[in-house]
C-alpha positions in Angstrom: -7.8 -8.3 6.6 -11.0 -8.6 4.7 -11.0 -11.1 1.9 -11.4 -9.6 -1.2 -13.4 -11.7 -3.9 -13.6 -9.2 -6.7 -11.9 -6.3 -7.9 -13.8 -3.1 -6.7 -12.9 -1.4 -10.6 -12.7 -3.7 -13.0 -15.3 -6.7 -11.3 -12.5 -9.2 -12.1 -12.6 -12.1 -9.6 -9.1 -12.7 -10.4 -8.2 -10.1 -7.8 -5.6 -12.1 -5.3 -4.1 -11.1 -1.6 -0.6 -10.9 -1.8 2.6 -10.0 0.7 5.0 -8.4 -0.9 7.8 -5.5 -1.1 6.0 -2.2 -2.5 8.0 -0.1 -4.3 6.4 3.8 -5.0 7.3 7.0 -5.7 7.1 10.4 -4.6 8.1 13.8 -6.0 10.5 12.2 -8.0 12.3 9.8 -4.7 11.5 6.0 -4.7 10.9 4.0 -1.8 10.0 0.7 -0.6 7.4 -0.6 2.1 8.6 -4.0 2.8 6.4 -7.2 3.2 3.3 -5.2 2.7 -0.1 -7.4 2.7 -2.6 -6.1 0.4 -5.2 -7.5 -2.9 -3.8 -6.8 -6.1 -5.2 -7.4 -9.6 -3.7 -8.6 -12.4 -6.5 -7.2 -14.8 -6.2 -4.1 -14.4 -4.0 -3.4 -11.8 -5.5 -2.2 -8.7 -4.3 -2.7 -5.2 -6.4 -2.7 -2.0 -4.9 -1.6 1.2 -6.3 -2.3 5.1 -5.5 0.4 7.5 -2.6 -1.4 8.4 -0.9 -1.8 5.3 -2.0 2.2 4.4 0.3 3.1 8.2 3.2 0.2 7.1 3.7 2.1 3.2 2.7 5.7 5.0 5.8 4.9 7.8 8.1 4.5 4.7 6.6 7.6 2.6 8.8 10.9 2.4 5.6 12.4 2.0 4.7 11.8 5.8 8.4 12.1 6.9 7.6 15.5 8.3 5.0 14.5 10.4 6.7 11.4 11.8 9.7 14.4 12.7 6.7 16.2 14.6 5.4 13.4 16.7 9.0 12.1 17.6 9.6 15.4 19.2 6.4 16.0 20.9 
């Protein structure tokens, strides 16, 4: 993972790479991607993801739960 020094929106160098449970939502059903690495900042709350934390949270999503149905039975 590339290390992050500031925050790509708000230029805050208090931006941090963390490992943690990610809890998100979609149409209306919560989830949870667990021990997902990724920068996070406290200023104003953006979160940077690698391509392997995107495919970690995207293996937990509803939202790609179709596709993952497709592939398994290819």
């Amino acid at each position: 993972m590339v290390q992050i020094k500031h925050c790509p929106t708000c230029g805050s160098d208090k931006i941090r790479k963390v490992r943690r449970d990610l809890t998100e939502e979609y149409q209306g059903k919560s989830y949870t991607a667990p021990n997902v690495e990724f920068h996070d900042c406290p200023v104003c709350g953006e979160k940077v993801f690698d391509p392997e934390a995107v495919r970690l949270i995207q293996s937990y999503s509803p939202a790609f739960a179709k596709s993952r149905r497709m592939k398994r039975s290819a």
